[in-house]
N, C-alpha and C positions, 0 to 999 in steps of 0.2 A: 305339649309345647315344652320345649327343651330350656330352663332358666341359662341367662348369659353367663353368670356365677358360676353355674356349674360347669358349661362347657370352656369357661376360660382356664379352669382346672384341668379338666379333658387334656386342652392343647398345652399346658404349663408340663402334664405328668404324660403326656404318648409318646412312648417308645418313637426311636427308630430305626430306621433300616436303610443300611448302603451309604454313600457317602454323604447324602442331604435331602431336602425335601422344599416342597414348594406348596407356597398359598398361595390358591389363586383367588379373585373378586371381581364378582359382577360387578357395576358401576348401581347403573338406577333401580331403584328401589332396594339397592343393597348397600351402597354406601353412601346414597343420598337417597332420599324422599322423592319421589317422582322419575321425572322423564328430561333429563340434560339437553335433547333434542329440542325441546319445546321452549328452553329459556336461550338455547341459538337462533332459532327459529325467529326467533319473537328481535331480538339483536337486528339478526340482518334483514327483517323485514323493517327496521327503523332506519339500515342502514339504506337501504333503500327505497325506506319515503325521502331521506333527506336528500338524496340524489333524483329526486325528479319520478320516480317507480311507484305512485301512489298505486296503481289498478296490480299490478307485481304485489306489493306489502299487504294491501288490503286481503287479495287470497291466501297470502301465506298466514296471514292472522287468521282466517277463516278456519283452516287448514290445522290452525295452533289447537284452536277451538275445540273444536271435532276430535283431536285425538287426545285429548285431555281426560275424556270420558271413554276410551278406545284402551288404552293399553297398548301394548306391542302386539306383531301381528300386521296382514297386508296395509291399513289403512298406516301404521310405524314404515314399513319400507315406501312407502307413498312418500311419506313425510320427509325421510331423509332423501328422497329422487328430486323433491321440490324444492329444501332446502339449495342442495347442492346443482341443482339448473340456476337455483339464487343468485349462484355465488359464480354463477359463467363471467370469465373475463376479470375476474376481480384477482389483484397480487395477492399471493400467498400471508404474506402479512398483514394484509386487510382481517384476512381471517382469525389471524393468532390473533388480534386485537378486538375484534368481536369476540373470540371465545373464552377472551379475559373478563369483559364487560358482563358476559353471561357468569360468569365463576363471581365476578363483583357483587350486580344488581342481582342472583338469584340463587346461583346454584350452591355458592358458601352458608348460605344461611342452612340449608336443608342437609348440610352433611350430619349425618346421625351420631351422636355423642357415643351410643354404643358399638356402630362401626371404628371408630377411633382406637377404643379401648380394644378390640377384636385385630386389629391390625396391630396396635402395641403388644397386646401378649404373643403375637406370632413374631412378631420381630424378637422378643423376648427368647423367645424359643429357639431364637436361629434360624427362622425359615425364613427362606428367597421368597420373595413378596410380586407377585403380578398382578396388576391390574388387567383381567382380557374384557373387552366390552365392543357389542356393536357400535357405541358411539364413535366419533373424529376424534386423533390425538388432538385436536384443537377442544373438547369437550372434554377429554380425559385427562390432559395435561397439570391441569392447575388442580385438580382435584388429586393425582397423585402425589404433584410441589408440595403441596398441603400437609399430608401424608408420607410425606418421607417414600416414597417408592418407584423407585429408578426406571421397572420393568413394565412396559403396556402392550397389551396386542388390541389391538384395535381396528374400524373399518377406516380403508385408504380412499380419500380425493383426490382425484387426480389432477397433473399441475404439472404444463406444459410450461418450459421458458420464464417460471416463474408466476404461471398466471392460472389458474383454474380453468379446466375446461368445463366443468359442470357434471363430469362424469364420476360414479364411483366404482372403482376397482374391485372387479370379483374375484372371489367371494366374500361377502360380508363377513364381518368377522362374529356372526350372527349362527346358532345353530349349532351346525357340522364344522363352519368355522371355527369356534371356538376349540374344538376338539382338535383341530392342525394345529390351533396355536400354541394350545397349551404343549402340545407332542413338543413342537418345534423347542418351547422354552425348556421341556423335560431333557431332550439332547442337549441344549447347550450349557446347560445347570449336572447334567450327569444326573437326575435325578428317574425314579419312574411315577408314573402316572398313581401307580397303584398306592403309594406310597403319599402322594398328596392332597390338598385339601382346596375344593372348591367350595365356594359360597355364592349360588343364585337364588334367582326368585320366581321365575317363568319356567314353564315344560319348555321354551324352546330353548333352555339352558339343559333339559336333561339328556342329549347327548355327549356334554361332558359329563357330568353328574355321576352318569352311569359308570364313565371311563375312571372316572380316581377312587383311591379307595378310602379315601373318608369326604362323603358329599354333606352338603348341611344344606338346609334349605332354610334362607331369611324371608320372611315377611313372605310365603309361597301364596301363587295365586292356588285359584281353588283346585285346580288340576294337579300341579304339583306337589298341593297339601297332602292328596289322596294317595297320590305317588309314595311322597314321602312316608306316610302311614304306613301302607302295605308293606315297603321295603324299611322300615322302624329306621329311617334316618334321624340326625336330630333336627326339630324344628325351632329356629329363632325367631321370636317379633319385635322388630326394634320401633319405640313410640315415642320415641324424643325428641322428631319432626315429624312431619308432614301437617295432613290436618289438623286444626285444633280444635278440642274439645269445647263445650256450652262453660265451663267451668273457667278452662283459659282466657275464653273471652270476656267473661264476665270480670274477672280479674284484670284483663289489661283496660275495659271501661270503667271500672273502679281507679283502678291508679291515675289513668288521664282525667278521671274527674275530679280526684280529691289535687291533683296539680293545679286545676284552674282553680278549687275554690279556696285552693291555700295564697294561692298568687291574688286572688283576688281580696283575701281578708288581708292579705301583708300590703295591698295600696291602698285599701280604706285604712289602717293603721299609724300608715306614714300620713295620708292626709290629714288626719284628727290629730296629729301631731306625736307621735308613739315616740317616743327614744331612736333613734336608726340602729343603733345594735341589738337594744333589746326587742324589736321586729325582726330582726334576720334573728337571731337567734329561736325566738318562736318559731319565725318560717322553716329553720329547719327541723327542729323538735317535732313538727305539726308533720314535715315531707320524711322523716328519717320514719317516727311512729305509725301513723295513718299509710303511708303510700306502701311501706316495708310488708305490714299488715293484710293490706287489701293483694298485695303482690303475692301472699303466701311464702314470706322469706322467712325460715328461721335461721337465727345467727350461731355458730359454734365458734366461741373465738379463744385459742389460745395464745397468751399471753397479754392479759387482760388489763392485768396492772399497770402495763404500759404505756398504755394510751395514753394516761393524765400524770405519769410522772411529773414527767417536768414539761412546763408551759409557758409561756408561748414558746414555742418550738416548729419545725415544720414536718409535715407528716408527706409521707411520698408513697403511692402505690401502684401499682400494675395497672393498665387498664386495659379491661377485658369485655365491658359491656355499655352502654346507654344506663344499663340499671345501679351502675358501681357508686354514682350517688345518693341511689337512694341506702344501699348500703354505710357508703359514709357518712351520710348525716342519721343514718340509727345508732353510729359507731360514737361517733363526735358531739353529736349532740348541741353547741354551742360554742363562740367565740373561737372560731375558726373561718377563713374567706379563702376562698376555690381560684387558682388558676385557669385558665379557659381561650380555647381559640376565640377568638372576634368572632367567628363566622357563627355562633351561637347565640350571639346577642340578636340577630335578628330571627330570629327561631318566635311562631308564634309561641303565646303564654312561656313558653320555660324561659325566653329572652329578656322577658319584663319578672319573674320571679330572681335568674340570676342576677340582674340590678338592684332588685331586692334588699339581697343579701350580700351585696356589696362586692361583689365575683371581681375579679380584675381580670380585666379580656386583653388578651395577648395576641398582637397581628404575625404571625411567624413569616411573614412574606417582609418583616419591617426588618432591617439590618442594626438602628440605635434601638437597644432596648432602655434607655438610661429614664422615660417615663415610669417605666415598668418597676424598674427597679427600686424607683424612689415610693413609689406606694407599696410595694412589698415591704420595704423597710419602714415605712411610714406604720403601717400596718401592726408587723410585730413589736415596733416599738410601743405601740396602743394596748398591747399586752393581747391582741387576739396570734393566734395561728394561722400560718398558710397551708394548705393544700396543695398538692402538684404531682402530676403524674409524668414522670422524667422520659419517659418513652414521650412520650407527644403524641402517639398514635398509637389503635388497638389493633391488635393482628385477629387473624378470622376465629384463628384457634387458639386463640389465647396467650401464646409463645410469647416468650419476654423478648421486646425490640431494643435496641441500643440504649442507650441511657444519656440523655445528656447530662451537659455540666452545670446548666443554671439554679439547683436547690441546692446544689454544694456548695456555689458559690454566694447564694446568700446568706446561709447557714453560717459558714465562716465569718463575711461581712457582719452580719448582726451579733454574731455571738451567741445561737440559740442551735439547741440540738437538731437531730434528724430521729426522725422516728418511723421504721420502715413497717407499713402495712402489704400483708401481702395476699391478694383475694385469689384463693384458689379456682372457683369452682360459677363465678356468678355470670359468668358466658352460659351456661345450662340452663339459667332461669331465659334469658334473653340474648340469645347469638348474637354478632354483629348480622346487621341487615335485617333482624331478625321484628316480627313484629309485633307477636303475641306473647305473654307472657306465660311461663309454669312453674306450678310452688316447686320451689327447692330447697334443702337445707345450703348453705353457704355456709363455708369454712373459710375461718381468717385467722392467720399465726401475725401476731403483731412483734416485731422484732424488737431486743433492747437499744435503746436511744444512742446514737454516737452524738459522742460530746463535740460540740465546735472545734475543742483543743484537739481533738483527737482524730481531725479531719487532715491532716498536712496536705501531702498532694491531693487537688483535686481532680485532677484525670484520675489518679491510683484507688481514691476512695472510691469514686465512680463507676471506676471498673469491677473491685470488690464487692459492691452491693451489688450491681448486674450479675454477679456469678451466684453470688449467694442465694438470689432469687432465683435464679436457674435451676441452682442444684434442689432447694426449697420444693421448688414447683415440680420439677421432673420426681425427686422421692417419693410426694404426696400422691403423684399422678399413678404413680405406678402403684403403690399401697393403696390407693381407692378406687380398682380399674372398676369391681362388682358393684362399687357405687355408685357414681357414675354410670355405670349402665343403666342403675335401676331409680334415677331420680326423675 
């Protein structure tokens, strides 16, 4: 088995020849975990309970079942004939929006962290990047958006007047297909075959394989492993989704239970009459040490000194996972209070732990924030810190989303620094969607503090730290691609 380290060197240092070249990528079990069919599948068979189709959904579940333990192969072409009789009659944009909900509810979580970095060193390189896959561009789509990759060949539904007929368009882009498609992108890129690189996982992918002349085989089944041997291809394993290990899960029942028995010592504490800060403050000592611990997290943080410069102050950072607090209260440690949507206040246990520790729930649907704002201020006036994470929402892959303007603007208000945290890497222990956890090391560059005074425009500082974290994050990303792969 070929390390990913090495082979991202491979594709960093290969020649080339002629005017350009092409990477091409299988989809499932090559840049995600599983079978994208099966989390469509599973969509429109809900889409069609709710439409009255129960004895319809019920066999299409049945059908999910069954090829779960099947792989690709006749019972796979079964699956996408049933899907797509599914989907008879239904508008086209019915579909795209199912195949969003599958990319939402299943399919982002299993994109492989070391597919990511395998696609970044080839963009690296200058190669024309395609996705070809038996799947629907409705199943391929959102996983290329994701991905940065413009180009897909993929299998066609057909779609009459705007409406599916139920039928799909031969030939699959399955097989021998694959091998048209790739030809067809090789013409329109001026590239040859011979000259590109393909990435499957199935013998029914080795009739491309055969055609480029650097094949790699990921995560190959046991046919193609053998293949691969004989003909000394290199072989990748990527294990940073799919199943999880007895160790994962033991770890993620560890952290849900040291959650309840810390929430549950922080309400007998407050009952028996405890100080309210110096409880939250425990509560988080107890969730940052213990939950961080049982999580398998270690911390590498550079610029450390930072942190506790100057206090109360507000701290802002990326957010990228579910686990970015357990992070920050190992970071923080005390007398600091978390900005937070409302919709987490009624979350079992973490709902009654954030009240805890004094969270201030934020309704984003509410247009007067002047509540809000008076206990934030109320707040660092108390000499504790706030928390906030100026994106408001986490992206699948971590990407820094806009930034608003409300820790600027209290920052200035109050007269207390900004102190930028910036979590590189804590999507790996736990993706978004994601449900299991894996140790990982976390890296955190904490930024020096902007002074209040040094804030003027606040759209312009705004903008300034969203770039800065950009640039931050894309450097680190690219100097840690062998890491990442192998965390």
């Amino acid at each position: 088995m070929t390390s990913l380290e090495s082979h991202l060197q491979t594709v960093a240092n290969s020649p080339r020849h002629g005017s350009g070249r092409i990477a091409f990528f299988d989809l499932d079990r090559t840049l995600i975990a599983g079978y994208s069919i099966l989390a469509l599948a599973v969509e429109t068979a809900r889409h069609g309970a709710a439409r009255g189709k129960l004895r319809e959904a019920a066999g299409l579940l049945r059908d999910v079942a069954r090829q779960k333990g099947a792989g690709k192969g006749p019972q796979y072409h079964q699956l996408v004939k049933r899907v797509a009789g599914a989907l008879a009659g239904l508008p086209e944009s019915t579909l795209q929006e199912l195949g969003e909900r599958a990319w939402n509810n299943s399919v982002a979580r299993s994109l492989y962290r070391e597919a990511i970095s395998l696609v970044e060193a080839h963009r690296a390189a200058g190669d024309q990047l395609v996705i070809v896959s038996a799947a629907s561009r409705y199943q391929v789509e959102p996983v290329a958006r994701a991905l940065g990759i413009s180009e897909i060949c993929c299998t066609r539904l057909e779609v009459q007047d705007g409406r599916f007929t139920g039928q799909v368009i031969a030939p699959l882009c399955y097989g021998e297909g694959k091998t048209m498609a790739a030809r067809r992108m090789a013409r329109k890129y001026r590239c040859a075959l011979a000259d590109s690189w393909f990435y499957g996982d199935s013998s029914a992918d080795l009739p491309l394989l055969q055609k480029v002349g650097r094949p790699v085989a990921v995560n190959p089944s046991e046919k193609l492993a053998l293949h691969a041997r004989n003909r000394q291809w290199p072989q990748l394993q990527f294990d940073s989704r799919g199943m999880p290990q007895l160790e994962n899960i033991a770890r993620t029942l560890l952290v849900a239970e040291s959650m309840i028995a810390t929430t549950a010592f922080g309400a007998v504490s407050r009952r028996i009459g405890v100080n309210a800060k110096c409880n939250a403050n425990r509560i988080t000592r107890l969730l940052g040490d213990i939950g961080s611990g049982f999580a398998g997290l270690d911390v590498e943080i550079e610029g450390h000194d930072n942190l506790r410069r100057d206090r109360p102050c507000i701290y802002v950072f990326n957010h990228q996972s579910l686990l970015d607090s357990l992070v920050l209260a190992h970071l923080l440690r005390e007398d600091v209070v978390a900005l937070c949507k409302k919709e987490m206040a009624d979350k079992p246990v973490l709902g009654q732990m954030l009240r805890l520790v004094d969270t201030i729930f934020v309704d984003r649907r509410e247009t007067d924030q002047a509540e809000v704002l008076r206990q934030c201020l109320q707040t660092l006036a108390s000499g504790r810190s706030l928390v906030i994470a100026p994106e408001g929402t986490r992206s699948t892959l971590g990407d820094i989303q806009p930034f608003k303007h409300g820790a600027f603007l209290l920052a200035k208000r109050a007269g207390v620094p900004i102190v930028p945290i910036v979590l590189h890497n804590v999507k790996d222990a736990l993706p978004k969607g994601g449900l299991m956890l894996r140790p990982t090391t976390i890296r955190v560059t904490v930024m020096a503090p902007i002074a209040a005074g040094e804030i003027g425009s606040i759209r312009a500082c705004c903008r300034e730290l969203e770039e800065r974290y950009c640039q931050l994050l894309g450097a680190s990303d690219q100097a840690a691609l062998p890491y990442i792969a192998t965390a």
